[in-house]
C-alpha positions in Angstrom: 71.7 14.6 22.9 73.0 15.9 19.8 72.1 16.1 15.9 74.3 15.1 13.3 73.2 15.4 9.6 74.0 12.7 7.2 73.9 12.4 3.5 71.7 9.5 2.2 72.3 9.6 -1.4 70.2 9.4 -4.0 66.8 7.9 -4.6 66.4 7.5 -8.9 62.9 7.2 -10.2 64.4 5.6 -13.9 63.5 7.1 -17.1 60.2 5.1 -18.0 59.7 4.4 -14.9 57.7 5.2 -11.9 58.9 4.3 -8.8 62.9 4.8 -7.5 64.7 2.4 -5.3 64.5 1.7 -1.7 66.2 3.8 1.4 66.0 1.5 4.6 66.5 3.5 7.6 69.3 1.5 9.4 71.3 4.2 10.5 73.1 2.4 13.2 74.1 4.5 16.4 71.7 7.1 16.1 67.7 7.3 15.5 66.3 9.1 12.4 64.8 12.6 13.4 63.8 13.7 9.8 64.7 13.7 6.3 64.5 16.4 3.5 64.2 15.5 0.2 65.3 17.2 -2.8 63.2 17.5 -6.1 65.1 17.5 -9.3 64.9 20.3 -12.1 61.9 18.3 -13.4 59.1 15.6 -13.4 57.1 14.3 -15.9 54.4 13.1 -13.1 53.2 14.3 -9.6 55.9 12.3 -7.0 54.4 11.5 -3.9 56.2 9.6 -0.6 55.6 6.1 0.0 56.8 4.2 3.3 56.9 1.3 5.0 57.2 -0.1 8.8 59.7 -2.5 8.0 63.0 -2.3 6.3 62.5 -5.5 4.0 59.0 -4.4 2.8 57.2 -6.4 0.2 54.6 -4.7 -2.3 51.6 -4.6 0.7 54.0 -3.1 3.4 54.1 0.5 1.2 51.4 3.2 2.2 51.1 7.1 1.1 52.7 8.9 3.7 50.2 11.6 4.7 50.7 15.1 6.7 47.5 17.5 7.9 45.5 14.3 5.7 47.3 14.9 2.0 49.7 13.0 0.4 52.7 14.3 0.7 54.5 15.3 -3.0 58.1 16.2 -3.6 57.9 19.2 -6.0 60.0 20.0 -9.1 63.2 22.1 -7.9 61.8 22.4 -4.3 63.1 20.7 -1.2 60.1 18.7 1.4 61.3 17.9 4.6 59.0 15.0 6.5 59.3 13.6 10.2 60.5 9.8 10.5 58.6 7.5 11.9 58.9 4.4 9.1 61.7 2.0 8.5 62.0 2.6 4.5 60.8 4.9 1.9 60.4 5.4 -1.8 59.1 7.6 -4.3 56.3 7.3 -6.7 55.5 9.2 -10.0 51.7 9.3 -11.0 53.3 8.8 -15.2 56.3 6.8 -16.1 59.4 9.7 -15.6 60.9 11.3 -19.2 64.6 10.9 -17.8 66.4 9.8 -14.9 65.1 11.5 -11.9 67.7 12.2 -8.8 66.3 12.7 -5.2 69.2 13.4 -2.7 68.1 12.4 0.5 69.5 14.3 3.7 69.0 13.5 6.6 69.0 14.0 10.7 69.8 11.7 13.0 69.5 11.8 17.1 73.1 10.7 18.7 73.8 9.6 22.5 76.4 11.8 23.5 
């Protein structure tokens, strides 16, 4: 089995805003290994990862994803790479964001050949 690695985007946390939009993990012929994501320059509030088990979650599907029993955070200018084992993810900011903040979201994926 080999690893490809795929380029997810963006996740935006909005200026004024605390939480960014939705990545659903449908990745189609391959299964999600892990994902790093990448802090901007700057954040007004401490980001942590939220995710879900489905990949249509509704507001009491989201739960803190934890590592060693913390929160995990993604820093200012610093990259956090997590395991994945949930079906969508998002990012929320403890204060409402002083500009548009830009996650890119990499990404491994398992194929079958």
């Amino acid at each position: 089995m080999s690893r490809q690695v795929v380029d997810f985007g963006t996740l935006t946390i909005a200026s004024g805003q605390t939480t960014s939009g939705t990545l659903a993990s449908v990745i189609g012929s391959g299964a999600l290994v892990d994902l790093t994501i990448y802090g901007p320059a700057a954040l007004t509030g401490t980001v942590t990862v939220q995710v879900a088990p489905n990949n249509n979650p509704v507001s009491g599907d989201w739960k803190a994803l934890q590592s060693a029993g913390a929160d995990v955070t993604v820093p200012a200018a610093k990259a956090t790479t997590i395991a994945a084992s949930f079906r969508a993810l998002r990012l929320v900011s403890e204060s409402s964001e002083g500009a548009d903040r830009a996650f890119r979201v990499i990404g491994q994926i398992a194929t079958g050949d």
